[in-house]
N, C-alpha and C positions, 0 to 999 in steps of 0.2 A: 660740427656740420652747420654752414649756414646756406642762407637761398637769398638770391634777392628779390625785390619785389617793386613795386612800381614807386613806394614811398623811401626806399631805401634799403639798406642791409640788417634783416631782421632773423634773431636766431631762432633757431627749430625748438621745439622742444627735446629735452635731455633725452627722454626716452622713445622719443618716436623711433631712432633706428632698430632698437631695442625690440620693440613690440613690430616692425615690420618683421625683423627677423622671427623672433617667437611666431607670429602668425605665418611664415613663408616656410618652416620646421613644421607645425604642425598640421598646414595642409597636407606636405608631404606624406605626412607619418601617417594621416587618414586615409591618403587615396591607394598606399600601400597595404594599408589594412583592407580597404574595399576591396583592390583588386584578389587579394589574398581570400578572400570569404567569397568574391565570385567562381574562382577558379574550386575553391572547394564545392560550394555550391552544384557548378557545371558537371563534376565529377559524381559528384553525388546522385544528382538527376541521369544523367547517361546510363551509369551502373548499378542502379538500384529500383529506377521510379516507371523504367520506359512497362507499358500493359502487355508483358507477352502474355499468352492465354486466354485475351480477354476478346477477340475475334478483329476482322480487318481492319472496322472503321475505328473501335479505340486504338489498335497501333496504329494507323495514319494520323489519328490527330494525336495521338502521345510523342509519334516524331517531328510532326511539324510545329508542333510547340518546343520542340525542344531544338529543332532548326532553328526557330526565328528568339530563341533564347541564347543559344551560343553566337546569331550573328548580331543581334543588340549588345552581347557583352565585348565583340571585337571592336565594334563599334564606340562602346563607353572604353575600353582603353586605348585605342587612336586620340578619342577626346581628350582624356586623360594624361596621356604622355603631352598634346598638344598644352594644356593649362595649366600643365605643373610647371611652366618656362614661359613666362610670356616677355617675349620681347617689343617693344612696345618704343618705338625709334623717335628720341628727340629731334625736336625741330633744330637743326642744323642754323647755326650765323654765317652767309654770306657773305660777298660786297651785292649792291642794288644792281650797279651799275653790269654786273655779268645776269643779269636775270636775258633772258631770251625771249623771241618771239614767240607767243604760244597762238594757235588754232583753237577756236571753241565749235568744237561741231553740236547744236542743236537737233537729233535727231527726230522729227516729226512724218503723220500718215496723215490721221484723220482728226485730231485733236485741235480742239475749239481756240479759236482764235485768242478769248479772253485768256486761255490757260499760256498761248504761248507768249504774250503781249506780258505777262510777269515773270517769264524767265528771261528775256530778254531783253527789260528793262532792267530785270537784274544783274546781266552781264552785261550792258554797259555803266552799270555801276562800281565793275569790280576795280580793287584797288590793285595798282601798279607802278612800277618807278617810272615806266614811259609808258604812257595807254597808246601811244600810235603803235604798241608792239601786240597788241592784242587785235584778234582776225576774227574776226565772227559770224559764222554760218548758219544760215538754217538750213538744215536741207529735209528738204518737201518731198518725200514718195507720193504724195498726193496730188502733188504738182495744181494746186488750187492756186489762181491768177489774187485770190482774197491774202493769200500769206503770203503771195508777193509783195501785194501791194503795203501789208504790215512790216515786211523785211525794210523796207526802201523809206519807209516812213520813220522809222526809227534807225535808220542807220548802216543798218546792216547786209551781209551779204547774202543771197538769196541763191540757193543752187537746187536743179531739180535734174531727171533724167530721161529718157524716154520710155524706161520700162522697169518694173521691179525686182527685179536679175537678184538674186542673191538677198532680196529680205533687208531689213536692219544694215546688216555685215555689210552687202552691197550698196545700199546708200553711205555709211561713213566711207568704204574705200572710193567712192566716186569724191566726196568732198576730199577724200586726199590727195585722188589728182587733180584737185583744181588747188589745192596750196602746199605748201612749202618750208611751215614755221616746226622747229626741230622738237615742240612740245605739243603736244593734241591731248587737249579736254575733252570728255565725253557727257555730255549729261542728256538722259531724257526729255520730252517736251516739258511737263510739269516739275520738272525740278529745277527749283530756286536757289542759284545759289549766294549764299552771304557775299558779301565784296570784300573779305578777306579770305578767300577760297584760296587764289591763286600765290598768295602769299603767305601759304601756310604749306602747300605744297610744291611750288616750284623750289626752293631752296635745298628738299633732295637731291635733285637733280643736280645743279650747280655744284651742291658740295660733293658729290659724286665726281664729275668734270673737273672740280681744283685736285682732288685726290690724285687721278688717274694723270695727270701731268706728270708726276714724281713717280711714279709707277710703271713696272714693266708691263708688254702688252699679256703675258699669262695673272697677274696680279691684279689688272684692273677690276673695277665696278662697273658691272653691264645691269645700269639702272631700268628696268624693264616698265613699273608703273607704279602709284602710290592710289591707292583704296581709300576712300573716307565713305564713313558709312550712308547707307541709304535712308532717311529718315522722314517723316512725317507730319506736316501740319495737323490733319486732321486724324482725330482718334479711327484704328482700324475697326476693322468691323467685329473683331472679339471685343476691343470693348466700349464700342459702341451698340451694339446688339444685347451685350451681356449687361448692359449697364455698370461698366466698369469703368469705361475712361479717365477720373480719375484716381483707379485703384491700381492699375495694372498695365506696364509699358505696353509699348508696342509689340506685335510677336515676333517683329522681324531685330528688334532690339538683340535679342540674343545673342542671332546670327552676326553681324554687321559690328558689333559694338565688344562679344565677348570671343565666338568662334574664329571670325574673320583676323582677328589681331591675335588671337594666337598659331597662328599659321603661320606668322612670321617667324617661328624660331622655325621651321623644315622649308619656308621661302615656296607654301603651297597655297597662297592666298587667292580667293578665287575671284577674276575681275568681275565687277558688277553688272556691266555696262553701261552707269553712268556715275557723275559723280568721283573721273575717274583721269588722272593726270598720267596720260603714255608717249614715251620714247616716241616720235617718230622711226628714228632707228632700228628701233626694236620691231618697231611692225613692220617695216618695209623688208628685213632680214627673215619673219614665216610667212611673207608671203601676203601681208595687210590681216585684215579681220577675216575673219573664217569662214566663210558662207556656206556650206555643206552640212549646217545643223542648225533647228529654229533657236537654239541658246546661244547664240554666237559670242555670248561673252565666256562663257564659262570653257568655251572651245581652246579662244582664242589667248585666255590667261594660262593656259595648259602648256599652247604651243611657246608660249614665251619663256616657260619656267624652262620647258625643257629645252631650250637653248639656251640655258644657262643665262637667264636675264631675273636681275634681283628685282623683287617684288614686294611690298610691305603693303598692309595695311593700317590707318591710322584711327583712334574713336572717339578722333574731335568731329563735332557735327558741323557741317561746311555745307549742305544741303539741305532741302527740304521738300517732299512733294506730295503729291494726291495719292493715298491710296486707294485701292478699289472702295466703292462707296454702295455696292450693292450684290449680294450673295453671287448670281450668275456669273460676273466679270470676277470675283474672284475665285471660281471654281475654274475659270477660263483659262485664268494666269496662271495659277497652282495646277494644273493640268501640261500647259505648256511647259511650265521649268520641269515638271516629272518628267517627261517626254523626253525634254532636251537634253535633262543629263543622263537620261539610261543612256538614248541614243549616244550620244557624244561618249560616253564612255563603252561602249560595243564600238564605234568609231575609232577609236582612239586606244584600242587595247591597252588597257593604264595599267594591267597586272605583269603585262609582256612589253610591253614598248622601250625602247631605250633613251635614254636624258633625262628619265627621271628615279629619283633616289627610292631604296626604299619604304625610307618616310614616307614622300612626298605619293608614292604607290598606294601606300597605305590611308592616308588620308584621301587622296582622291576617290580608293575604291569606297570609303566611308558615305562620302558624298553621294556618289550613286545611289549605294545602300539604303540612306534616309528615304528617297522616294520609295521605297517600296514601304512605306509604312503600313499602305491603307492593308498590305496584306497581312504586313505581324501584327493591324488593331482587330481585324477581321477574324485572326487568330485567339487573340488575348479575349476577345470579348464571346466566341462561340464555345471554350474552352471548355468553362463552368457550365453553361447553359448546355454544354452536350454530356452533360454529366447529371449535373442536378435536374434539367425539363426530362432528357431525352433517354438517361440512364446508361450513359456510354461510359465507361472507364477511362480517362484520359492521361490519372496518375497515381501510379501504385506504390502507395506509402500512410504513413499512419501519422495522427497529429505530432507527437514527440519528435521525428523525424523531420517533419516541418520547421519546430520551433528551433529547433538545431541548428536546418541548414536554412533555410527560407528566411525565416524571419532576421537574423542579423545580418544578411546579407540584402535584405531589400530595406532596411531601417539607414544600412551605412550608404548604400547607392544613393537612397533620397534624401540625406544629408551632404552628402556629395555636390550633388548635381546646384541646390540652393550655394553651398560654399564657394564652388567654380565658378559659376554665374555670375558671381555679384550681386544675389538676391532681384536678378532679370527673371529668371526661369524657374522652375519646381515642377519636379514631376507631377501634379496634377496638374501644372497648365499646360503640360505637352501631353499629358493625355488626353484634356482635353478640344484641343486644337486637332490632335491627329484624332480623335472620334467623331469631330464633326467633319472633317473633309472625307474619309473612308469610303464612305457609300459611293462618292461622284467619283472620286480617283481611280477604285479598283479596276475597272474595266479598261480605261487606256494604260493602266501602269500593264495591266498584264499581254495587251496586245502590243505594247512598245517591247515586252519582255520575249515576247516570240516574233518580234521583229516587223512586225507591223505600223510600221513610222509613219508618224507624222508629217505631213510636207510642206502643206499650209496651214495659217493659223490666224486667229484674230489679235489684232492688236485691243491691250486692254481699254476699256470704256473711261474716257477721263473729262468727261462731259459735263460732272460734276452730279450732286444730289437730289434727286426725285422727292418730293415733300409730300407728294401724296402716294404714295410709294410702301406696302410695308411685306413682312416675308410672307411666303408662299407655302400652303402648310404640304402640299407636294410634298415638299423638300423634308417633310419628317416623316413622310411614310417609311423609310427604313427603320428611322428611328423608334416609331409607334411599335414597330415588329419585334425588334431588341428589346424592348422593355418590356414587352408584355412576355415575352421567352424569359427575361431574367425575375419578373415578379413570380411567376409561377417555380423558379427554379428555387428562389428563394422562399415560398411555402413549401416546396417539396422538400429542403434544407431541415427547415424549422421542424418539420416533421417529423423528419427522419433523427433529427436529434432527442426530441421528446421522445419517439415510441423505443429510441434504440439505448437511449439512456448512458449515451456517447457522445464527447464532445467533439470527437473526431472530423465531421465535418466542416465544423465551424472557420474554416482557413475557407472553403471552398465558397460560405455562407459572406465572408472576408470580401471575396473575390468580385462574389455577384453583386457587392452593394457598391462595390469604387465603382464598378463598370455600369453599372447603373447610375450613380451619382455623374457619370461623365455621359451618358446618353441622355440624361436631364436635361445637361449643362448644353447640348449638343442641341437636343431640341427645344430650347430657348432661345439658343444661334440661330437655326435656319426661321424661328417665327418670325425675326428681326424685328426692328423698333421703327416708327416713323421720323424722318427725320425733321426739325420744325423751324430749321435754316438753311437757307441756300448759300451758305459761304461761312467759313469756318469764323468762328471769333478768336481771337488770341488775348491771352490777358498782359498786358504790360501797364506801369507804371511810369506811365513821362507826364511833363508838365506842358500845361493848354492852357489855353485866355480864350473866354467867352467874350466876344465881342457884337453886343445888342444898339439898338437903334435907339434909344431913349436913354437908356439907363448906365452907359458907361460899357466897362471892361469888367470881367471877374475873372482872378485867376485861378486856377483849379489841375486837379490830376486826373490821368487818364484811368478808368480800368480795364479797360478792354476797349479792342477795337475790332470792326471786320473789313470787308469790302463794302457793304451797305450801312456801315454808320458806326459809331462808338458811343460810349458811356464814360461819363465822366462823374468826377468824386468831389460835391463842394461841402464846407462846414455849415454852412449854410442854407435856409431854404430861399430860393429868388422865384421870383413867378416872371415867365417867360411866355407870351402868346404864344399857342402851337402853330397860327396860322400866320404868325410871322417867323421871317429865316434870321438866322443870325448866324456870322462869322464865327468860323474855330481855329483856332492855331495849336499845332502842335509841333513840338522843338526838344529834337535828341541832340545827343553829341554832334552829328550826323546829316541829319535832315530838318527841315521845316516843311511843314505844309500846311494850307490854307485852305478851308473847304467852306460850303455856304451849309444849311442845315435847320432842319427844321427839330421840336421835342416831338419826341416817339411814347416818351414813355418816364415815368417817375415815381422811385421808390426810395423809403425813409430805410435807412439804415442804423446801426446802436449809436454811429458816431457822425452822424453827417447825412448825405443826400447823395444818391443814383442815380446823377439824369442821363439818359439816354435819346440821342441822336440822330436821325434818318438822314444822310447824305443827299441834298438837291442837287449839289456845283462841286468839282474838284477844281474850279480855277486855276487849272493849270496845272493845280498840283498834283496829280493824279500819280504821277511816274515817285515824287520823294514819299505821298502818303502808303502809295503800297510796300516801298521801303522800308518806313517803320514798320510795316505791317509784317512782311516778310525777315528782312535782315538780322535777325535774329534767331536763336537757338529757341525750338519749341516748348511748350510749357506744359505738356505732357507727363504722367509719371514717367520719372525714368528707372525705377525699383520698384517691386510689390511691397503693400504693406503688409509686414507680419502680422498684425493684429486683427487680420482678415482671415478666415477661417472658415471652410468646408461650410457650414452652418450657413453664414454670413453672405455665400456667393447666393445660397437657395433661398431665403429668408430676402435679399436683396430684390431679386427677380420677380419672386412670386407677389413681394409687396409695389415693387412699381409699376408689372404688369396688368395690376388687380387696383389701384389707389387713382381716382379719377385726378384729371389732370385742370389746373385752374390758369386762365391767361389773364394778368392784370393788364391792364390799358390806360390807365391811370395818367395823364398828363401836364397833370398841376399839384403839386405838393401838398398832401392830404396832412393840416396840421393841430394834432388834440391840442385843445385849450382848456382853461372853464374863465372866461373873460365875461366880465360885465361892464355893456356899453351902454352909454347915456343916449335916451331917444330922445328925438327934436320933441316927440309931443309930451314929452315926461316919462319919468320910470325907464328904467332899463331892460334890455335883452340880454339875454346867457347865452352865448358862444361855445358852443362843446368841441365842434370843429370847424377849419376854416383851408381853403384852397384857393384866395384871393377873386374865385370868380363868385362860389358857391360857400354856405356857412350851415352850418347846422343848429339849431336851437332849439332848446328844452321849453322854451318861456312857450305862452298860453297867449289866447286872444289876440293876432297879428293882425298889422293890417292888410290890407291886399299889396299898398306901397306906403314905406316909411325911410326915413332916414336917424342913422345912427353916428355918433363922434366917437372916436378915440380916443386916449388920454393924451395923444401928442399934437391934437386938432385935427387931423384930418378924415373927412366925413365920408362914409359911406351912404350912397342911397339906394335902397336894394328894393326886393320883390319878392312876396309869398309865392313859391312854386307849388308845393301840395305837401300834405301829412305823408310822413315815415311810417312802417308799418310798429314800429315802437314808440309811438305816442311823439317822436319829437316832432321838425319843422326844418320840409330844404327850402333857402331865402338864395337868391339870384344878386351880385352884386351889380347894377346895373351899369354904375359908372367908373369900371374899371379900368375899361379902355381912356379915356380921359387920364384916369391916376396913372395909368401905364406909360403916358405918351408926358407926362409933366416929373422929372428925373428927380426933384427935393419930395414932392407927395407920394414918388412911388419908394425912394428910398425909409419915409418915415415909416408907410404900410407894414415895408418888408421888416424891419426894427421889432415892430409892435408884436410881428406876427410871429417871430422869432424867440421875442423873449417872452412871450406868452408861453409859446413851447416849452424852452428852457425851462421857465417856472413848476410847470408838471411832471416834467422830467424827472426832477428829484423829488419831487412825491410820488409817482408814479409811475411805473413802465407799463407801457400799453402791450399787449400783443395779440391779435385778433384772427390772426394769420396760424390757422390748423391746417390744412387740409396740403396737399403736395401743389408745390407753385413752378411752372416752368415758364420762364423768363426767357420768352421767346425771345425777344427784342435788345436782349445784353446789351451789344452797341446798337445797334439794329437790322436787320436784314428783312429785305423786301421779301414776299411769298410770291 
């Protein structure tokens, strides 16, 4: 087996086919074991465990746990059949020259100018074999004359309506009758796409179209849409609230990246509604986008399946956009997709309807299913608590029986679920995801469930992040209620085991403490964290040249950049006035851009220097620098760390909750020395530290103004500021501005000042820095 690569034809390793196989057998072998230990399980619980005798309300909640048991296990084997088979569709080789006209519909309401000004700068960035074949729309439900005049200024085409008919669904089919191009992009306001989007999925298509030439018409490919996942610059709000960001993907990661692409083997892939390359064809054949549900994507990939139009999903990341950045707007959204897919599926009867397989039945019914979470967590978690607080019966069996059926069949599930995943997901991060949405979800899932729809809806908030802003403790009053039901249940546990002198409860004792551990984990979610930037930073590595007014060029790497400034990596310390700007350049494969900028901020690192950057001027550059910014794949985790651990998430929390927070400001390179300089009136001064403006020193008797030389000549003449509270002396360099502004005296300074460092360096490493530091200013961003 060989592969080739961009350097040439290089072979695989011997055993890699080997060990895929070995690994693709022994999934297999596991998830038939699991399902084989649930189905006993199931059996076991139905004919053995249900409370008859024990009065009404322990049989009602003995059955409806054991309802929302048998339909989470339908559930894990729909998954299941789906991830034992992924098919996962190479990028096809074309000619260029058949690539087609594609449409990009921008759908936008109310979302900020700034947000849409970076998607559509980055579609006219995208790459193509002819860009006069690319159409690009915005279209405005809001019909604000301000995103006209952005559309027209960048190029683009501006389409609005006179009324809001049909929601979403109804804006894209108005943009379709005003064009004509046989491929339609969908992407949201805030999502950016790379400028290899179009180039990574139109070639389905094409190579769909050279097939079907040689093809009868019952044989052809009726290419319906290709899926790229929906993905995120900024950390979502699990783990940015959890202080997770970076421990733990995204939560939508899952879905989009493991779920979504395994659909492709039953061709049940569910459209996103952005981020999304579709047939015109196809749509103009059910009738356009679906307007008669607020989900209108998840409608509209339905109606296309079942006209037999092939669909895939791909989980190369092609996109990227704003997640909700504040609790409310995401209980908003996660509200609306419940809604929309019960609804759509009562709509759409997917258990009776015909065109579609029974796979594909089967999985859709799955989908539905998942929204009703908040009632089997609602379940899971009152279970024990109506046993252990309340004294209810809920399951009639004994530990032995447990260990039997229970425990190796929930050992093999959550081995499972991590294996499948790709190390995306683990049961306690969906438990803890679905405990913290429960409380808000349960009352609309249950009125969409008796048919109480939804009709209108808010579109979500993408406005961007509130810095003074933090959660609302409202939002744990459920949560306050559950924990204080489960601490008591779990003394009434502990009790009941000591005075009974029986270990028998201890499963139920099991029970109350996940489900406590996850109402913890839930009301640290809704306390939510401050956020202490207005614009995301991205961390990247490209190469910059500082370009200063005195003192020449430095060149240097990036580490991170935002919308309001970047940071940059030198070997060196330079002193830079803060009140003067200086030119930056930065240079991808890709882009160049040139910004003006002032220093924010400056920290010493083990190997070098962090300066950091405030953004005055984008000179033009504005459209390549967000580029950099954007065009690229996020730097997010995209796997949990195993070595993170139950303990670790609460231990995490409790301590950054509780650990006062420090902001450095620091703008001139704070540099330890022990230097002794020759003074003009004799005898020297000791130098313990030095920042080109400001010095510190241990020496005794100053004068109020003295001057001191260097060993390379060049003189400092400074100023007594006042006494340290540790006995030393802050000295003001006065003629700095002079050495600053003369390019041979400031280069000798910075020499001096450097290998001073150096010199201490290897005698000693300083570290002075306890306490938790947040580095508001990464690149920098304005408050």
């Amino acid at each position: 087996m060989i592969e080739k690569k961009a350097e040439g034809i290089v072979a695989k390793p011997p055993d890699t086919e080997k060990k895929s196989t070995i690994k693709k057998y022994r999934n297999q072998i596991w998830i038939l074991v699991t399902i084989f230990l649930n189905f006993i399980y199931l059996y076991w619980r139905i004919r053995y465990t249900l409370p008859f005798g024990y009065g009404v309300i322990s049989l009602t909640i003995g059955i409806a746990l054991i309802i929302v048991e048998v339909m989470g296990a339908i559930e894990s084997l729909v998954h299941y059949y789906n991830m034992n088979k992924i098919e996962n569709p190479p990028l096809p080789e074309v000619p260029l020259e058949m690539f087609p006209d594609v449409d990009v519909y921008i759908a936008t309401y109310t979302e900020p100018l700034d947000l849409l000004y970076k998607t559509i700068n980055a579609c006219n960035h995208l790459e193509y074999p002819d860009k006069s074949k690319i159409h690009i729309y915005l279209c405005d439900d809001g019909r604000r004359p301000e995103a006209r005049e952005l559309a027209e200024k960048m190029g683009i085409t501006y389409l609005d309506r006179p009324d809001n008919k049909g929601a979403k669904a109804g804006n894209l089919n108005h943009a379709m009758s005003k064009s004509s191009s046989p491929l339609i992009l969908t992407l949201d306001a805030d999502m950016i796409p790379r400028r290899i989007l179009l180039m990574r999925m139109v070639p389905y298509f094409v190579d769909a179209w050279i097939k079907n030439q040689t093809r009868d018409e019952k044989d052809q490919i009726k290419m319906g849409f290709i899926q790229s996942p929906q993905t995120f610059y900024n950390p979502d709000l699990f783990q940015y609230f959890l202080y997770s960001e970076n421990r733990i993907p995204n939560e939508q990661d899952y879905f989009y990246k493991d779920i979504q692409v395994a659909r492709n083997r039953s061709n049940s892939v569910i459209y996103g509604g952005s981020n999304t390359l579709i047939s015109r064809e196809a749509l103009e054949s059910i009738g356009g986008f679906y307007e008669d549900a607020i989900t209108e994507d998840f409608a509209t990939g339905m109606l296309l399946q079942k006209a037999d139009y092939r669909c895939y999903a791909i989980n190369e990341e092609l996109a990227s956009g704003l997640s909700p950045t504040d609790f409310p707007n995401l209980i908003q959204q996660r509200i609306r997709w419940a809604r929309g897919c019960i609804q759509t599926g009562r709509k759409m009867h997917i258990l009776l309807t015909k065109g579609l397989s029974i796979a594909q039945k089967a999985i859709y019914w799955a989908s539905v299913w998942y929204w009703y979470a908040p009632i089997k967590r609602l379940i899971y978690i009152m279970s024990p608590i109506m046993f252990a607080t309340f004294g209810f019966m809920v399951i009639k069996t004994d530990l032995k029986q447990i260990l039997i059926f229970w425990l190796p069949m929930y050992i093999s599930s959550t081995i499972s679920l991590r294996m499948m995943s790709q190390e995306i997901r683990t049961t306690k991060w969906t438990n803890i995801y679905e405990t913290a949405m429960f409380p808000f979800m349960l009352f609309p899932v249950l009125k969409e469930f008796f048919g109480i729809s939804l009709k209108k809806f808010k579109v979500t908030n993408k406005s961007g992040v509130d810095t003074d802003r933090t959660g609302n403790l409202l939002y744990g009053l459920p949560f306050m209620l559950f924990i204080l039901l489960s601490v008591i249940g779990v003394f009434n546990i502990i009790y009941m085991i000591l005075a009974s002198g029986s270990m028998g409860p201890i499963v139920i004792l099991f029970w109350l403490i996940v489900n406590l551990f996850n109402l913890v984990m839930a009301m640290f979610f809704v306390m939510g964290r401050r956020y202490h930037r207005t614009s995301e930073r991205v961390v990247l590595s490209e190469p910059a040249v500082i370009y200063t007014k005195y003192q020449g060029q430095f060149s240097c790497q990036t580490m991170d950049m935002s919308e309001g400034g970047l940071a940059l990596f030198l070997e060196e310390a330079i002193f830079i006035d803060d009140e003067h700007e200086v030119k930056i350049a930065v240079t991808t494969d890709t882009y160049h851009a040139e910004v003006q900028a002032k220093v924010a901020h400056i920290d010493e690192l083990t190997d070098g220097w962090k300066y950091a950057f405030r953004i005055t001027d984008f000179n033009e550059s504005k459209d390549e620098y967000m580029q950099i910014l954007y065009d690229r794949v996020h730097t997010l985790p995209k796997s949990l760390h195993a070595s993170h651990s139950t303990f670790d998430d609460l231990r995490l929390n409790i301590v950054r909750r509780t650990q006062p927070v420090v902001y450095f400001n620091r703008k001139s390179p704070r540099i330890m020395m022990d230097e002794y300089l020759q003074l003009s009136t004799g005898g020297t001064i000791h130098v313990i530290n030095f920042n080109f403006q400001y010095f510190v020193t241990d020496s005794e008797q100053l004068d109020e103004y003295f001057t001191c030389e260097l060993p390379n000549g060049v003189t400092l003449t400074c100023e007594f500021i006042k006494q340290l509270r540790n006995g030393s002396s802050l000295c003001r360099v006065t003629n700095i501005e002079e050495i600053y502004q003369d390019a041979t005296q400031m280069k000798l300074l910075t020499e001096w000042a450097n290998q001073s460092k150096v010199q201490l360096q290897k005698e000693e490493v300083v570290d002075d820095t306890n306490n938790l530091v947040n580095d508001v200013l990464g690149g920098y961003d304005e408050k």
